[in-house]
C-alpha positions in Angstrom: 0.8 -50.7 24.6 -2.3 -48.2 25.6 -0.7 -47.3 29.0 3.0 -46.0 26.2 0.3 -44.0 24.5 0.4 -41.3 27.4 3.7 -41.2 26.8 4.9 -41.8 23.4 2.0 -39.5 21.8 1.5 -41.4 18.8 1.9 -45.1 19.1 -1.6 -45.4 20.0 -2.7 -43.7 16.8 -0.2 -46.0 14.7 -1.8 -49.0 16.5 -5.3 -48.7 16.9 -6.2 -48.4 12.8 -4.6 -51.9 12.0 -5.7 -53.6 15.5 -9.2 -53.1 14.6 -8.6 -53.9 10.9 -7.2 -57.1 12.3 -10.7 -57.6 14.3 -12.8 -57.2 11.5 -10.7 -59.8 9.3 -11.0 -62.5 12.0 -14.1 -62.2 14.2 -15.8 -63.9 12.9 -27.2 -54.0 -7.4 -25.0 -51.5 -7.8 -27.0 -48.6 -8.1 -25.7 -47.1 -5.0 -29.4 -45.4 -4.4 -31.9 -46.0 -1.4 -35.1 -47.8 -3.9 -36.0 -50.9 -3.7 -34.4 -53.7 -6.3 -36.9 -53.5 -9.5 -39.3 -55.9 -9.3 -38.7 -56.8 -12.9 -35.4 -58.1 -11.5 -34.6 -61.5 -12.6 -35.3 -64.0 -9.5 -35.2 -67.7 -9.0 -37.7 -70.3 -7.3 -35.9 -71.7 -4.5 -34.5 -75.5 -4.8 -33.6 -78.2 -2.6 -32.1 -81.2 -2.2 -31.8 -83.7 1.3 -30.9 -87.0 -0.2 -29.6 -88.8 3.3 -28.6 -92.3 3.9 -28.6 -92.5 7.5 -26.4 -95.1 9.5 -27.8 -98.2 11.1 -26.6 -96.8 14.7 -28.5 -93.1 14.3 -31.0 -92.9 17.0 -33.6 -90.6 14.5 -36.3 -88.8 17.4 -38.8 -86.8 14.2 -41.8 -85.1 14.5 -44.0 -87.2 16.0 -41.4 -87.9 19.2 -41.1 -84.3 19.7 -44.2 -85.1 21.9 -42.0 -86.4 24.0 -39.2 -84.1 24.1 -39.8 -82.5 27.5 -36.7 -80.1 27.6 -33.6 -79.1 25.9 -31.0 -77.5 27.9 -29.5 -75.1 25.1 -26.6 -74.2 27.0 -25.5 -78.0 27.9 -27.5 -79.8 25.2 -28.7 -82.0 27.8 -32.4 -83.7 26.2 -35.3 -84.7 28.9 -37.1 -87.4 27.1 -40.6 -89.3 28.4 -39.2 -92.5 29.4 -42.4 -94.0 27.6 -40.8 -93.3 24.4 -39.2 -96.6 23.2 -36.8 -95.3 21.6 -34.7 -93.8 24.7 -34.3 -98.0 25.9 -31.8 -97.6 22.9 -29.8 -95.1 24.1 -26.4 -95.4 25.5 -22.8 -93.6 25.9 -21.8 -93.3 22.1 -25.4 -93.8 20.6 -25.8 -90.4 18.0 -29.1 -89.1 18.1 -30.7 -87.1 15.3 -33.1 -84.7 17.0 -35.9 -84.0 14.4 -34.1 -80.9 12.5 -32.4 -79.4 15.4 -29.5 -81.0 16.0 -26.9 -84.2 15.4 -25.3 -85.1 19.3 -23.2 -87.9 20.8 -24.5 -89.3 24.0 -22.1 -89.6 27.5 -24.6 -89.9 29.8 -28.1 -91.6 30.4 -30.0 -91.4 33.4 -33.5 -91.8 34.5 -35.0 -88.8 36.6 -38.8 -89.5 38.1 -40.7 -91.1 35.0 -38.4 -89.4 32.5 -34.8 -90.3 30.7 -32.2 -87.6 30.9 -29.6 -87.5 27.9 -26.5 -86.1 28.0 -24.6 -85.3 25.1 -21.6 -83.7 22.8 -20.7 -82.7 19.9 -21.0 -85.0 16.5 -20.3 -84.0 13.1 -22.9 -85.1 10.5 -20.6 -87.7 8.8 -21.4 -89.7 12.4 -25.0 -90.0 11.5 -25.0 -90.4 7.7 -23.4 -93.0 5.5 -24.3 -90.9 2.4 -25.6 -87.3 1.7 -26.3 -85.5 -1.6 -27.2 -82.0 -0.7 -27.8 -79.1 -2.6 -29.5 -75.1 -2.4 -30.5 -72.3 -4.3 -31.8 -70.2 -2.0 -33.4 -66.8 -2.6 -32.6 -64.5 1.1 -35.3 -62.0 1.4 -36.5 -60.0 4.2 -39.2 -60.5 5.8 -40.2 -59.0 9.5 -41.1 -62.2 11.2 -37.3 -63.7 11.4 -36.0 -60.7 11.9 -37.9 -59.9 15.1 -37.3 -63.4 15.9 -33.6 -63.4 16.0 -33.4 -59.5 17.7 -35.2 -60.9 20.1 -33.0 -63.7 20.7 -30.0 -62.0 21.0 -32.0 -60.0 23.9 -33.1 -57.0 22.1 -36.4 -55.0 22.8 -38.5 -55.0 19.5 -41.3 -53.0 18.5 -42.7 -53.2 14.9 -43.8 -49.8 13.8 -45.9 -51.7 10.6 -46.0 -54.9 9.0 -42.5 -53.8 6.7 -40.9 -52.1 9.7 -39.6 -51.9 13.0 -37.1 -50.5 15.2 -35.1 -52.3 18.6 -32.9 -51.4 20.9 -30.2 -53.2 23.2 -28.2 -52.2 25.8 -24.7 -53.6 26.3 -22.3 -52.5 29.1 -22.2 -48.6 28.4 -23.2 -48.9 24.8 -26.9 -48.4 23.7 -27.9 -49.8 20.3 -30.4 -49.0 18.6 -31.8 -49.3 15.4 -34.3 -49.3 12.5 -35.3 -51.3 9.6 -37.6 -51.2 6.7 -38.5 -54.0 4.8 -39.3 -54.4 1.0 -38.5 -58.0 0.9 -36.0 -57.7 -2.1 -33.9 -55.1 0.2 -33.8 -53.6 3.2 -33.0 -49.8 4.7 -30.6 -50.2 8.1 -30.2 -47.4 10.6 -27.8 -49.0 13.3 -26.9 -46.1 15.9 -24.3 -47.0 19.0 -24.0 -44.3 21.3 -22.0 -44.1 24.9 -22.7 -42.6 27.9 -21.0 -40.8 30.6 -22.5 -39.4 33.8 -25.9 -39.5 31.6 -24.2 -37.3 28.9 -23.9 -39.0 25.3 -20.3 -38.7 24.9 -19.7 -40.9 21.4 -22.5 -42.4 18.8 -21.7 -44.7 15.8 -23.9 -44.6 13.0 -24.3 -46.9 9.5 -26.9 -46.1 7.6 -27.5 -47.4 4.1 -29.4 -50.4 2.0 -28.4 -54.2 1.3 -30.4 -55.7 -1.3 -31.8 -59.6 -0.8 -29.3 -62.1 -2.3 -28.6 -66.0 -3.1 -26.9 -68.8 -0.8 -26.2 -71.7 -2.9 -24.5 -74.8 -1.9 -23.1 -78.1 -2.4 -22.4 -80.8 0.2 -21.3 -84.7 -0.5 -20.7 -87.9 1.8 -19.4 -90.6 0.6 -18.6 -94.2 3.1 -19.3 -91.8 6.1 -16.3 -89.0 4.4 -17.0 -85.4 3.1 -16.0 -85.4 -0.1 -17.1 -82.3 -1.4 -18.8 -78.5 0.1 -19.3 -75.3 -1.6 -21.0 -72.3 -0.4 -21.6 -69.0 -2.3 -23.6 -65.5 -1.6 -24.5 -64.3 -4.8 -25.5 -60.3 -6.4 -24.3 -59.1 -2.2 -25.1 -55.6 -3.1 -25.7 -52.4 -0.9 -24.3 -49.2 0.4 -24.2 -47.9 3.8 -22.5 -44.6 5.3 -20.8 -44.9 8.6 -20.3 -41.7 10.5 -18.5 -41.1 13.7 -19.1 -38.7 16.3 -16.8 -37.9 19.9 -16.6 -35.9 21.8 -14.6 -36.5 25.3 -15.6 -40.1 25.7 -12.8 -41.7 27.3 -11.2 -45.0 25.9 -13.1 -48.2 24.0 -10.3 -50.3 23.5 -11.0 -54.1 21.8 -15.2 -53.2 21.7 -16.5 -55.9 19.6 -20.1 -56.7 19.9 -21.8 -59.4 17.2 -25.5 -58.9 16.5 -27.8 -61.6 14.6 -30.3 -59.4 12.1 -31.7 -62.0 10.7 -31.8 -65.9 10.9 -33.3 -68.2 8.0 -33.9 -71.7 8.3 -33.5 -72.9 4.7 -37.1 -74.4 3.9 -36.5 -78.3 3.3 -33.0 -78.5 5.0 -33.0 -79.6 8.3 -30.2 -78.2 10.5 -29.0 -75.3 8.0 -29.7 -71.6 8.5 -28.6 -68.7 7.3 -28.0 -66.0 9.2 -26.8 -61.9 8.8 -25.5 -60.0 11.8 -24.2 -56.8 12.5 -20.7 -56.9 13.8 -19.4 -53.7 15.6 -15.7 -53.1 16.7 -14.1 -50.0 18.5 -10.5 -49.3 19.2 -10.7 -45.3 20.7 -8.7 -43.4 22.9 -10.1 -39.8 23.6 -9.2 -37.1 26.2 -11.7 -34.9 27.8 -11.3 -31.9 25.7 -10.8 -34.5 22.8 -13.6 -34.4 19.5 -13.5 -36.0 15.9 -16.1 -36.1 13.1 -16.0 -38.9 10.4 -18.4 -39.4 7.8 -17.9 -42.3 4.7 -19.6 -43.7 2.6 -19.3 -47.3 1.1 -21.1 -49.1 -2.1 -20.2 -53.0 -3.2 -21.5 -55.7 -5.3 -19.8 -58.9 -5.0 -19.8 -62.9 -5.2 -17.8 -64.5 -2.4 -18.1 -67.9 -1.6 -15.7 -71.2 -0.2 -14.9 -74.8 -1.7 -13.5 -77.7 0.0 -11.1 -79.2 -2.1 -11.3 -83.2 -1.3 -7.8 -83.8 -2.6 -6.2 -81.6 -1.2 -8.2 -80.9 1.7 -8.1 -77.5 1.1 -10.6 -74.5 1.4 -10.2 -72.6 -1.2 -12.4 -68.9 -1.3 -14.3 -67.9 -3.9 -15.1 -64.1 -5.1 -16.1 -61.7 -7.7 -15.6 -58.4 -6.7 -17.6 -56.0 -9.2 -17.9 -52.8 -7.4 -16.2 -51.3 -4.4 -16.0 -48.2 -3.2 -15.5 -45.3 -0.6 -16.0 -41.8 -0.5 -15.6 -39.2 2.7 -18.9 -37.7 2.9 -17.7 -34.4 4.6 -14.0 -33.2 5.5 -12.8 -34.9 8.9 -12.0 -33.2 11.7 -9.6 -34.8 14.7 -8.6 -32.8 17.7 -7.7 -32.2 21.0 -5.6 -30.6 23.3 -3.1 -33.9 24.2 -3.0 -36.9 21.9 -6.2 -38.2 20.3 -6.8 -41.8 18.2 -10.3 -42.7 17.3 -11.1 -46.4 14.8 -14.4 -47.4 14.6 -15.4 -50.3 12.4 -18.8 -52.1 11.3 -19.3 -55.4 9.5 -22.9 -55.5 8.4 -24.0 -57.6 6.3 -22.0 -60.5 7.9 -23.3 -63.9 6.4 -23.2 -66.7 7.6 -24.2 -70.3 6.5 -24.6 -72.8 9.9 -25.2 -76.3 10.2 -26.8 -77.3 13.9 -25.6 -74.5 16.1 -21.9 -73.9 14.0 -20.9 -71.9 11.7 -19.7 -73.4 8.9 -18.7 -70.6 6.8 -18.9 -66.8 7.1 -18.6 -63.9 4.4 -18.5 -60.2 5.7 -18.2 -56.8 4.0 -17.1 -54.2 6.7 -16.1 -50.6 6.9 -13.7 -49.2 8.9 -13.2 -44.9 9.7 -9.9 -43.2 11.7 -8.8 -40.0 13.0 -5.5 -39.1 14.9 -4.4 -36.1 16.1 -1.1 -35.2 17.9 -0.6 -31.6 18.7 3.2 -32.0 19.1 6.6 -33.9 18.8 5.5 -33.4 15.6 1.6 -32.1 15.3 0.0 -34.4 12.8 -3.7 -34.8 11.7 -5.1 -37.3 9.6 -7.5 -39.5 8.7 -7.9 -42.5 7.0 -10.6 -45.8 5.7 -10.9 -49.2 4.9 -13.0 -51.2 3.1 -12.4 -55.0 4.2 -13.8 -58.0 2.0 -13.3 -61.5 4.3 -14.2 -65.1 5.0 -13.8 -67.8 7.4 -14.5 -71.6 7.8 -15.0 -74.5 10.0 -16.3 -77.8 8.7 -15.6 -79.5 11.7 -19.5 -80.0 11.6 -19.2 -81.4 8.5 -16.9 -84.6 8.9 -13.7 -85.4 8.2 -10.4 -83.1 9.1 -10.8 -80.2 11.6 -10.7 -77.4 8.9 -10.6 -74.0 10.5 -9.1 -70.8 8.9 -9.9 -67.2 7.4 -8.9 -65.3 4.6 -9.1 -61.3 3.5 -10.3 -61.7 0.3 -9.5 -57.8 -0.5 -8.5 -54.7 0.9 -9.1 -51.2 0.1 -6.8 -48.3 2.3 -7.7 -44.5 1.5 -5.7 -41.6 3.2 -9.1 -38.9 3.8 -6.4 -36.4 5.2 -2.8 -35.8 6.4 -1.6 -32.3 7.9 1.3 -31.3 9.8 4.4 -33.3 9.9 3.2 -37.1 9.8 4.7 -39.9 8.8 
């Protein structure tokens, strides 16, 4: 469909807004101002509840065998135990191991390797290691430097805190440089998240959001009953922020399907083993620009909203969960598209993305994301215009949890504003 565009003029432009809308469905306060929450702001003490009646067959390794845990390859999940520990005799193809509050696997393989007991494994879902769970947390998200850094750093980024409530990082991916800065209050943050492109050493494109996301609540619900999942619920409470994404171009060629995840922050939740909480960055780009091509964009977005998933037993449904109580868009300066042959720019960002995971998986993901486009075709007919949208969606796979295979996604809402239309379009 890219290689009509040279041809056709504007298919590429009618294409490349809802293609990347369709990548940020799917991938996976309300003040509006840049202060701090008010401290006076009512907050919660955080609550949890791990009531677990473990099967008979669970091979449990806790603390104290971690002693023995030589090595975990994290891309196989193969485990390197001290054959001294008694309780690798135990182990055979089909025994699920509990590994302390990393993970729940299924043995394949055991073999011995010098005077230690390799363990191979796959995937288990917690309803193979528990006959029973009651499971429940209120959980207050704040941010803090320390798992911040900690995730960046994972996900191979160069970190360098500036003070003990800030820092900035950078990352470089293919042709694309990110970079970025945060400041910490611990009830919100300030995000500077720059992408830029480069050509012979000459930035030819950079993608900006900059704005505020205020801390928030992950609560949750998860039952087992005779080794079945009988109930889950997840919800992201008071999600509040506002950020402005801006595009800049100018002769950079084509980005066509760019999607490039990035964790921000990962949270174990205190007293829960296996469950995090993460937030990533999600950035997608759908662009095709000639040489003499250019195009400014500049938006801003503000939302508060609830969102949240429930696992309907009976029906064994998902069903989302929302309360959307402020959304918002607003073009920041008058967009400008042009060039001298056909010209389509899209540019999206999902940030926050949340996400609630259980050992490794994600078990359910929330996203806000913002997505800015300019076309311009100078004949058969000339057309410029402009357009954004601001995308509320979710997803789900409790897999993890037990029971059926539930997978799936849902936009939860959609907001389409027309920033400008000139000429003859359609």
């Amino acid at each position: 469909m890219y290689i009509m565009y040279a041809t056709t003029g504007r298919l590429f432009a009618r294409l490349a807004f809802p293609l990347l809308t369709a990548a940020l469905f799917f991938l996976a306060g309300c003040s509006g101002d840049d202060a701090p929450t008010s401290p006076s702001e009512t907050w919660s003490n955080n609550s949890v509840k791990f009531d677990v009646e473990w099967k008979d067959g669970a091979v449990r390794f806790d603390s104290t065998d971690m002693n023995d845990l030589v090595s975990i390859d994290t891309a196989q999940q193969i485990f390197t135990f001290r054959s001294s520990n008694a309780k690798v005799d135990d182990l055979q193809a089909g025994s699920v191991i509990v590994v302390n509050d990393y993970t729940i696997r299924r043995v394949t393989n055991v073999s011995a390797s010098g005077g230690n007991t390799v363990v191979r494994t796959s995937a288990a879902a917690l309803t193979d290691a528990v006959n029973k769970a009651d499971i429940k947390w209120d959980y207050g998200v704040e941010f803090k430097a320390e798992p911040i850094i900690k995730a960046l750093r994972k996900d191979g980024a160069s970190v360098t805190q500036v003070t003990v409530d800030s820092l900035k990082f950078e990352i470089k991916i293919g042709a694309y440089g990110y970079k970025g800065e945060m400041k910490l209050y611990g009830d919100s943050a300030s995000v500077k998240l720059f992408v830029e492109k480069l050509l012979g050493g000459v930035k030819v494109a950079e993608f900006s959001l900059v704005g505020m996301m205020k801390r928030f609540r992950s609560t949750g619900v998860v039952k087992i009953e005779n080794g079945q999942l009988k109930e889950f619920k997840t919800e992201n409470n008071n999600a509040r922020g506002e950020f402005v994404l801006k595009a800049t171009v100018a002769g950079s060629g084509n980005d066509l399907n760019i999607k490039v995840p990035l964790t921000l922050v990962k949270y174990p939740i205190a007293g829960l083993p296996f469950f995090t909480v993460d937030i990533k960055a999600l950035v997608v780009m759908n662009s095709v620009v000639p040489p003499d091509g250019s195009t400014l964009l500049e938006v801003k977005f503000t939302y508060d909203a609830d969102q949240g998933l429930q696992y309907d037993a009976a029906s064994t449904k998902v069903l989302p969960i929302f309360n959307l109580k402020k959304k918002d868009f607003e073009k920041m300066r008058d967009p400008r598209t042009g060039a001298s042959s056909p010209i389509a720019v899209s540019v999206g960002m999902a940030l926050p993305r949340y996400e609630l995971v259980l050992f490794n998986t994600t078990l359910a993901w929330f996203h806000l994301a913002y997505l800015i486009g300019g076309d311009y075709t100078p004949h058969f007919p000339p057309c410029q215009q402009a357009k954004a949208s601001f995308i509320g969606a979710c997803g789900w796979g409790l897999g993890a949890l037990g029971g059926a295979v539930l997978t799936g996604e849902k936009t939860l809402w959609q907001v389409d504003k027309v920033l400008l239309k000139t000429g003859e379009c359609p």
